[in-house]
C-alpha positions as CSV (number, residue, x, y, z in Angstrom):
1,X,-72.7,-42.8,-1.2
2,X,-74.8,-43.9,1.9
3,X,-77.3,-47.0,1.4
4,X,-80.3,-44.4,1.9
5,X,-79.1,-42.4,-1.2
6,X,-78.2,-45.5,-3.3
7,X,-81.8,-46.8,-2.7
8,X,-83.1,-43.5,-3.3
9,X,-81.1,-43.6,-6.9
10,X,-82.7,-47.3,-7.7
11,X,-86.5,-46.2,-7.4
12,X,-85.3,-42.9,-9.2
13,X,-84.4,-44.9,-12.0
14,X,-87.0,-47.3,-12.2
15,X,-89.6,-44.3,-11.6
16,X,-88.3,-42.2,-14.4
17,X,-88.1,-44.4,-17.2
18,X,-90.0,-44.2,-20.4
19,X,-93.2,-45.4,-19.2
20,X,-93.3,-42.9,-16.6
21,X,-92.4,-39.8,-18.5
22,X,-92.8,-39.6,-22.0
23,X,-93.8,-37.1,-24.9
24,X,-92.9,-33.2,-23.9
25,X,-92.0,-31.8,-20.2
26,X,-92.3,-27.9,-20.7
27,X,-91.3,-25.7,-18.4
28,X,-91.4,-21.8,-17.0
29,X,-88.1,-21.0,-15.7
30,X,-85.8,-18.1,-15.1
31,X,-82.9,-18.0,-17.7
32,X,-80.0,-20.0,-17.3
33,X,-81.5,-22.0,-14.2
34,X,-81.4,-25.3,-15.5
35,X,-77.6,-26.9,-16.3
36,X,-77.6,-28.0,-19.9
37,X,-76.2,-31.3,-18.9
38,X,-79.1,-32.3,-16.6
39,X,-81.5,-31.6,-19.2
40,X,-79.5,-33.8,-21.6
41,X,-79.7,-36.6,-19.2
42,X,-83.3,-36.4,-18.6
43,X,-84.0,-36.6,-21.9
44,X,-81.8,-39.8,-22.6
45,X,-82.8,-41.4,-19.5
46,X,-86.7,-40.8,-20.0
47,X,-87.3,-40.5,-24.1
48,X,-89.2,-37.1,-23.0
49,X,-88.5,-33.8,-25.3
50,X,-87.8,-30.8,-22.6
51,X,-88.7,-27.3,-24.2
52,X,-87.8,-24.0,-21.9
53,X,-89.2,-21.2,-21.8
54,X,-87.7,-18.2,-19.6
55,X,-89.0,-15.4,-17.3
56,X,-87.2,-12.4,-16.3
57,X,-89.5,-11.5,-12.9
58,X,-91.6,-13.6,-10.7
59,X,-94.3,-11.0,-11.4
60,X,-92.8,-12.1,-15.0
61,X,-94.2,-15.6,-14.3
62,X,-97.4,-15.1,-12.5
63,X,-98.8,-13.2,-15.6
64,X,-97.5,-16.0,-18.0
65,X,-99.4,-18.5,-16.3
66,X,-102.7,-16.3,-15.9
67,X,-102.2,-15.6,-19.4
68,X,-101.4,-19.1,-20.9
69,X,-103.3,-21.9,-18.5
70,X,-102.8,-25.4,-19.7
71,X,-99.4,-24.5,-21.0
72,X,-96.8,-25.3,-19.1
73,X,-96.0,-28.6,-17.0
74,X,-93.6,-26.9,-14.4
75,X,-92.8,-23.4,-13.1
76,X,-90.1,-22.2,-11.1
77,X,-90.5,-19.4,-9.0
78,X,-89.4,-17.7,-5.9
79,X,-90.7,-18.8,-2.1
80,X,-93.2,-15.6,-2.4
81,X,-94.3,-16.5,-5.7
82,X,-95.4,-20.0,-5.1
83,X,-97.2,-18.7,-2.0
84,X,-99.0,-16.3,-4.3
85,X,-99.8,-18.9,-7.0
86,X,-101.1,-21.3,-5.0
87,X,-103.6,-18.8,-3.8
88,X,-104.5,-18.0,-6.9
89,X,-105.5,-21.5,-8.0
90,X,-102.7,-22.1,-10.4
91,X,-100.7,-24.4,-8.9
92,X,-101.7,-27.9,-9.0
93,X,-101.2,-30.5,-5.4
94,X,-98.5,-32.8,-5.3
95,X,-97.9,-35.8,-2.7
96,X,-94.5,-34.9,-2.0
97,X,-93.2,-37.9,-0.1
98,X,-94.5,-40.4,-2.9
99,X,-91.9,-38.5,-5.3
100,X,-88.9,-40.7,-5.4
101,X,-85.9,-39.0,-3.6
102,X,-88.1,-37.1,-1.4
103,X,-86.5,-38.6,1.9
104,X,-82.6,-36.6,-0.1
105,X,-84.4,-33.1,1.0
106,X,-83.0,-31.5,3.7
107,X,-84.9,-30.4,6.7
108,X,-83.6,-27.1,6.6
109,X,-85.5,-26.4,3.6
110,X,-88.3,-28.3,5.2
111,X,-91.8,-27.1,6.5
112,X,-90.8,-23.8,5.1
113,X,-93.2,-20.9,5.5
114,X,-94.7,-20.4,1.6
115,X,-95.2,-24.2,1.6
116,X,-95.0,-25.4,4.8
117,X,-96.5,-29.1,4.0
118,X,-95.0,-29.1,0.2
119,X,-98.1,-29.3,-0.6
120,X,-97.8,-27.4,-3.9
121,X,-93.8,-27.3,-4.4
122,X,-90.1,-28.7,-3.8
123,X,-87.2,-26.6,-3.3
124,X,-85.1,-26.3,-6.2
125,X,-81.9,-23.6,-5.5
126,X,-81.0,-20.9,-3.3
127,X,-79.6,-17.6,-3.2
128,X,-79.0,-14.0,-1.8
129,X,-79.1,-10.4,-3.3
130,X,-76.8,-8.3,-3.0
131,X,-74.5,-6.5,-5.5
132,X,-71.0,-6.5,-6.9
133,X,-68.2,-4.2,-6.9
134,X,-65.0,-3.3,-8.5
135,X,-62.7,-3.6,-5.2
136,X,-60.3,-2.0,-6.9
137,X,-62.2,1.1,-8.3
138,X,-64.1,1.4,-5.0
139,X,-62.2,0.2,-2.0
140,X,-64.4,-0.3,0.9
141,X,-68.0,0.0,-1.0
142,X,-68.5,-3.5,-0.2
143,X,-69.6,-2.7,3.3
144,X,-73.1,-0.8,2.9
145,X,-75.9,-0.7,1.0
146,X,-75.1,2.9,0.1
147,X,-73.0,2.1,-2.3
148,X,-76.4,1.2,-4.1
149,X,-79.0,3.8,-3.1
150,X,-76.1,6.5,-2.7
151,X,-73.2,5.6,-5.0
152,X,-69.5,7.3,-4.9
153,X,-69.5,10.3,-7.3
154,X,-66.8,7.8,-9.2
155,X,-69.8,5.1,-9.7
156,X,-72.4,7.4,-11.2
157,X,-73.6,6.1,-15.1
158,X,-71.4,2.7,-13.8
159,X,-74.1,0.8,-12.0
160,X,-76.1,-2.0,-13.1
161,X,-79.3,-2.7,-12.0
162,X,-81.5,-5.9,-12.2
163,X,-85.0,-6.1,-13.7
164,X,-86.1,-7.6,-10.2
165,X,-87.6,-4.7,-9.0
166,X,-89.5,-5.7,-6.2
167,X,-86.0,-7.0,-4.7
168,X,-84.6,-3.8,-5.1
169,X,-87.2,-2.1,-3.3
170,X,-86.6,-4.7,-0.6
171,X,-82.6,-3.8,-0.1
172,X,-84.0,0.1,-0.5
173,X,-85.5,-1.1,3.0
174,X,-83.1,-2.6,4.2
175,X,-80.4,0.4,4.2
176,X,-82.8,2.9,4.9
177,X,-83.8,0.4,8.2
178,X,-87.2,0.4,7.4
179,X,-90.1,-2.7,8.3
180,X,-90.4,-4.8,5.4
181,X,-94.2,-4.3,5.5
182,X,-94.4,-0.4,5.8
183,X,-96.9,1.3,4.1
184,X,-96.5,4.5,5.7
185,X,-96.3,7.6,2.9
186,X,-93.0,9.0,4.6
187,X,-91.2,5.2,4.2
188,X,-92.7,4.9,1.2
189,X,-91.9,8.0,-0.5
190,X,-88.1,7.9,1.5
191,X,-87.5,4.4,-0.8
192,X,-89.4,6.0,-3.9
193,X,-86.2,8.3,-3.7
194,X,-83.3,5.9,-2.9
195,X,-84.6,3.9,-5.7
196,X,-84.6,7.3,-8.1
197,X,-81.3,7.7,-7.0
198,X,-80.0,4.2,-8.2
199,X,-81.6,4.5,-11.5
200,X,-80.6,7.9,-12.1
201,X,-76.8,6.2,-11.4
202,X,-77.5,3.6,-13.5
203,X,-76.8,2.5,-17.2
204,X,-80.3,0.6,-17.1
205,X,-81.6,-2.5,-16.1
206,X,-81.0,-6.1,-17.0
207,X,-82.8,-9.1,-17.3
208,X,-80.9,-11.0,-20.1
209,X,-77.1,-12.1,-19.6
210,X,-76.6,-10.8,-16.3
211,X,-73.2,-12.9,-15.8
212,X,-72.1,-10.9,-18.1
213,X,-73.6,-7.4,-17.7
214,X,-71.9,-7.7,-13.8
215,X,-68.4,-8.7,-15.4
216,X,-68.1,-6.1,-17.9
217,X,-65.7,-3.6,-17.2
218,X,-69.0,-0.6,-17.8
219,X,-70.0,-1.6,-14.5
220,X,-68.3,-0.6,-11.1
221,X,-71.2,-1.5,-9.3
222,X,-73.7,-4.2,-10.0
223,X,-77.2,-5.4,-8.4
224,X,-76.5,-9.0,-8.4
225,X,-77.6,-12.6,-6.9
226,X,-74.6,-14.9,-5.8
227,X,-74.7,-17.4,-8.6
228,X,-74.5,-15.0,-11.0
229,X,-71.9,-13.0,-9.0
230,X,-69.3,-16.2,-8.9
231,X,-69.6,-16.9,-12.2
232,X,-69.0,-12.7,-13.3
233,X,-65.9,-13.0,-11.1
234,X,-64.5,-15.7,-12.8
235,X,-64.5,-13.8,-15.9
236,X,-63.7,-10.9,-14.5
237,X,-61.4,-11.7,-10.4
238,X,-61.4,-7.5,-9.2
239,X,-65.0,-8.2,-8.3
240,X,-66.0,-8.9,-4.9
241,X,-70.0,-10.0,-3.7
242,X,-71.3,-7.5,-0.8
243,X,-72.4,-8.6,2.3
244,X,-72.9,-5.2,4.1
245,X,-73.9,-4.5,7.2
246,X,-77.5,-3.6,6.4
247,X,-77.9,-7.5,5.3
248,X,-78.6,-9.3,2.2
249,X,-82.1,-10.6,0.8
250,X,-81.9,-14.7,1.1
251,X,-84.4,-16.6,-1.3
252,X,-85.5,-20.0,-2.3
253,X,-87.0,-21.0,-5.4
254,X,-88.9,-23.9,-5.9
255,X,-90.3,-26.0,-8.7
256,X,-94.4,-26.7,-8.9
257,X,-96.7,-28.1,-10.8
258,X,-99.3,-25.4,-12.7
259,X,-102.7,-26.2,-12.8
260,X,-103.7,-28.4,-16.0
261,X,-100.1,-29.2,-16.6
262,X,-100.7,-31.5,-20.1
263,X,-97.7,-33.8,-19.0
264,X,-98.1,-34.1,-15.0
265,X,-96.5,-37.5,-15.4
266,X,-92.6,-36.1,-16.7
267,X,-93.4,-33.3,-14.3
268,X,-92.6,-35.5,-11.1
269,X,-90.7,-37.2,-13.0
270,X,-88.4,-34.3,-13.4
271,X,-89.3,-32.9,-9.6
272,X,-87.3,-36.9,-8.5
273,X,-84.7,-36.4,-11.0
274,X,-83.7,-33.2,-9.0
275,X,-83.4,-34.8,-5.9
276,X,-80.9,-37.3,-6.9
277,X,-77.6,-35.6,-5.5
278,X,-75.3,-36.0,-8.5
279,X,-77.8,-34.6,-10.6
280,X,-78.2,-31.4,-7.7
281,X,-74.6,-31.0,-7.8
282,X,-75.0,-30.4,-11.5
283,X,-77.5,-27.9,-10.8
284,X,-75.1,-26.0,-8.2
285,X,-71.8,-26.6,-10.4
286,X,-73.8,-25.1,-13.3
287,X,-75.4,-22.2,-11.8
288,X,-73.6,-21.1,-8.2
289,X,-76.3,-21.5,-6.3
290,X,-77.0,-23.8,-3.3
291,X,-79.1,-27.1,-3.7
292,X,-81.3,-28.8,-0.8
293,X,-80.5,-32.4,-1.3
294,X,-78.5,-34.3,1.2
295,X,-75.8,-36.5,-0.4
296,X,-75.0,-33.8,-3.2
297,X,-72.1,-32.0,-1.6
298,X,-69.3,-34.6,-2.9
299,X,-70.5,-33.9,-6.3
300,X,-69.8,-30.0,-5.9
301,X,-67.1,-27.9,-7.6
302,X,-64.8,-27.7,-4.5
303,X,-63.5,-24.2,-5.9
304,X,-67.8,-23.0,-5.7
305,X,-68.0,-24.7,-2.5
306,X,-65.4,-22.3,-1.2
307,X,-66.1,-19.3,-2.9
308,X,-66.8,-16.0,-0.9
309,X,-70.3,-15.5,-3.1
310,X,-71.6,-19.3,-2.0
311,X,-69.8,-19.8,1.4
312,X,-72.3,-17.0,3.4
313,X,-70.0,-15.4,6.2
314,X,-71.3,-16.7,9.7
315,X,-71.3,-12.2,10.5
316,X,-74.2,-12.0,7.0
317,X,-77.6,-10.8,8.1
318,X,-79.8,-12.5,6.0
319,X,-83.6,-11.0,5.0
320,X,-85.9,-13.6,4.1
321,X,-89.0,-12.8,2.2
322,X,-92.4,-12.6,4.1
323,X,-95.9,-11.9,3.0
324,X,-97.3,-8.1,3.4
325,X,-101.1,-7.8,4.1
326,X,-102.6,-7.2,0.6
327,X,-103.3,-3.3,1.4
328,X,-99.7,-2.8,1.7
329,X,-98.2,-5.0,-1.0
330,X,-101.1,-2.8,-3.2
331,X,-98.9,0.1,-2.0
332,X,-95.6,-1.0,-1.9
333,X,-96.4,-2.5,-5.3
334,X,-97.2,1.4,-6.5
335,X,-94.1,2.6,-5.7
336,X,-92.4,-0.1,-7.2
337,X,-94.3,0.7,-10.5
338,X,-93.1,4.0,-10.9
339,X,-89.7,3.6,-10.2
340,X,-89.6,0.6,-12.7
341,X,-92.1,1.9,-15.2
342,X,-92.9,-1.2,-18.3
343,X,-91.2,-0.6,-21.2
């Protein structure tokens, strides 16, 4: 452990005793994105209660805290997301370099576009989407996107697909080699039909248990993120994580404070106890996705740091999300709509 980390761990401690968190930390998270263990430890190092409550969508999350202001204490959406939020008023400022641990972050996942100043947010984990497959069943369907928008007769009723739908209709324009921020009716209507396609292929959409919706055997095929995937292969080794030669969407969630949080105070209490490298290694070990924290990669399962679904080939094309101009996010969101209708 360097000095810098060690210090970094002193003023954590001191920082997130009881007197500086206390009562109940609640927080808005996707499922299964916080390791058990962590949460433990928070709790026994601080005295402060955590409660979970979990979103299946970011759009999931953005209605919750329209919905329920005051509520919640943090919230932990995607890069996109927190941009969105923060225009919207709900998210509440922080001054990120007074949080302890701050100085663990690394500039990678610095200045990055949603946030640029972390004004409003840390980063928390990242991840790509792709999908699975049954190497076996499907030799070869690995390598392109078809294999999603135009599966193998062998695949139809065998493919899973997950609730994040404005991600699929992202990787819809990716393999058709469309702009991201298209709002042209002939684009449009060409992904409105890849996507009917999928769904029409599809045994239906998950939200809940998606570690094991991608490992059971029902599925050749599986829209999936690359935590998820790693974990479904354990259970289940014929599965292999795509990286096809369309690309794969790359993401970053991060962890914010909404507006009138009732316990700011364990909030950034919480945000420091991330950034302590053990405890992000925890995070990773738990979940398979990558942390930002300097220091933390000792700490990490060296079969995950290896793995195929974590270790992104150097050949990957990776999409990173980018804000449309509200027009065409109106439209693209349209389209979207109708191919994932509310149930």
């Amino acid at each position: 452990m360097t000095r810098r980390v060690l210090i970094a761990g002193l003023m954590l401690a001191a920082a997130c005793g009881p007197a500086a968190a206390e009562g109940r930390l609640r927080i808005l998270n996707w499922a299964d994105y916080t390791a058990p263990q962590v949460i433990e430890s928070f709790q026994r190092e601080t005295g402060t209660e955590v409660e979970v409550t979990t979103f299946a969508t970011n759009e999931e999350a953005f209605e919750r805290l329209r919905a329920e202001p005051g509520r919640y204490d943090l919230v932990v959406p995607d890069d996109h997301m927190i941009k969105r939020m923060a225009e919207a008023g709900m998210l509440e400022a922080i001054d990120a370099a007074a949080i302890p641990g701050f100085a663990n972050l690394s500039s990678i996942w610095l200045q990055a576009p949603h946030d640029p100043s972390n004004a409003v947010s840390l980063p928390y984990l990242w991840g790509t989407t792709s999908f699975t497959v049954d190497i076996e069943a499907l030799p070869g369907a690995d390598q392109s996107l078809a294999t999603l928008f135009d599966p193998p007769p062998a695949a139809r009723g065998k493919l899973g697909v997950m609730a994040e739908s404005a991600e699929a209709f992202r990787l819809a324009g990716l393999y058709l080699g469309l702009p991201r921020c298209t709002d042209q009716p002939d684009h449009l209507r060409r992904i409105a039909a890849a996507l009917d396609r999928m769904r029409k292929a599809a045994t239906g959409t998950y939200s809940d248990d998606l570690v094991d919706s991608i490992a059971s055997p029902r599925h050749l095929i599986h829209m999936a993120w690359n935590g998820d995937a790693v974990r479904a292969r354990q259970k289940r080794p014929g599965l292999r994580y795509a990286y096809p030669k369309e690309g794969v969407l790359a993401w970053l969630s991060g962890v914010a404070v909404p507006k009138g949080a009732p316990n700011r105070k364990a909030a950034l209490a919480f945000m420091g106890f991330l950034m302590r490298p053990e405890i992000a290694a925890q995070q990773t070990n738990h979940t398979g996705y990558g942390n930002a924290i300097l220091g933390s990669e000792e700490f990490i399962d060296p079969a995950l740091r290896n793995a195929p679904e974590f270790k992104i080939p150097s050949s990957a094309r990776l999409d990173f999300a980018g804000d449309c101009p509200p027009r065409v996010a109106a439209r693209q969101q349209a389209v979207i709509d109708k191919a994932f209708p509310a149930k």
